[in-house]
N, C-alpha and C positions, 0 to 999 in steps of 0.2 A: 504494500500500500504506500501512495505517497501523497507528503501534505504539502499544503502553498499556503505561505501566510506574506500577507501584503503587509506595510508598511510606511509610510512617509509621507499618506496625505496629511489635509489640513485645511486652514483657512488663507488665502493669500489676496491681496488687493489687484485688482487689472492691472498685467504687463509684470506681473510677478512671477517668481520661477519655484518648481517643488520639484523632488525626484523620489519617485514610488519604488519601490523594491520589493520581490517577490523571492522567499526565500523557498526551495523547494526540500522536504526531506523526507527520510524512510528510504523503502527498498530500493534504489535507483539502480539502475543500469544504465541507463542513459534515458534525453531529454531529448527527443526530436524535434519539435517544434514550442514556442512559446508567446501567447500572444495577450496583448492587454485590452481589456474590451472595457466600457461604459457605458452608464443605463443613468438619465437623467428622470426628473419625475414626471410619469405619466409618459414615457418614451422607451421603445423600444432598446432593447441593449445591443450595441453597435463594435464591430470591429474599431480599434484604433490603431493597432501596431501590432506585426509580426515579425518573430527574427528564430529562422531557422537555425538548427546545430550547426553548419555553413557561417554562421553569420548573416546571409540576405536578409534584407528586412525591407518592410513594405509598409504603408501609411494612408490611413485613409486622409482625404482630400482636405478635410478639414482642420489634421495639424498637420502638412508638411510644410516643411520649414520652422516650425517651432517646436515640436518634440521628437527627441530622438530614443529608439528604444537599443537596449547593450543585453549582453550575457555575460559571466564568468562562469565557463562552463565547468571548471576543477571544482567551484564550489557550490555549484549548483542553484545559481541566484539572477536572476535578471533584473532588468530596471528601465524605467522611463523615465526621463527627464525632459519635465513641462517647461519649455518659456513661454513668454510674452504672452501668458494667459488669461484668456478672456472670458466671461461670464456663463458664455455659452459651455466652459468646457466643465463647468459644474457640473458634477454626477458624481455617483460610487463607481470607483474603476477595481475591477476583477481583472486578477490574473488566473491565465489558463495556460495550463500544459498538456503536452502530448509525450507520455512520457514509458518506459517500457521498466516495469519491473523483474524481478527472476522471474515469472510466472506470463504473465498479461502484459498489453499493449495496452493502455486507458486513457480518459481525457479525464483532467482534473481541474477542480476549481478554487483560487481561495474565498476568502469570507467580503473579500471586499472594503477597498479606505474610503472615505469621502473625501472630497473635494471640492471645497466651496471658494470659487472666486467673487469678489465683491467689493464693492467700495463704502 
């Protein structure tokens, strides 16, 4: 089994910066895919960022250029780092992996941080 636990939301003022961290643990063999998604209130939960074992990573339309997503794959932890953030990008951001233990290939979820931007 393996857990995700998020990390490093918050409350930031517009044009503010945060960096979310998603630690992964448990039975790992490895981490194929990892991606950071968002669910605003009363909205749909939405891709934000992927970054394969590779490193490629991909960005929906509405942070590129302002968030960049990373891995440290020895330790098994990814991250997002928000800038220039703006109101809209208020939500709880969930990390999810794709990850293989002894046993199983599974998709996992953490709990989820908030993020409120605001002035």
């Amino acid at each position: 089994q393996v857990q995700l636990v998020e990390s490093g939301g918050g409350s930031v003022q517009p044009g503010g910066s945060l960096r979310l961290s998603c630690a992964a643990s448990g039975s790992i063999v490895s981490i194929y895919v990892m991606c950071w998604y968002r669910q605003a209130p009363g909205k749909q939960r939405e891709l934000v960022a992927t970054i394969t074992s590779d490193g490629s990573t991909n960005y929906a339309d509405s942070v590129k250029g302002r968030f960049t997503v990373s891995r440290d794959n020895a330790n098994n932890t990814g991250y997002l780092q928000m800038n220039l953030l703006k109101p809209e990008d208020t939500a709880v951001y969930y990390c999810y992996a794709n990850a293989q233990s002894p046993y199983y290939r599974l998709n996992y979820w953490g709990q989820g941080t908030q993020v409120t931007v605001s002035s």
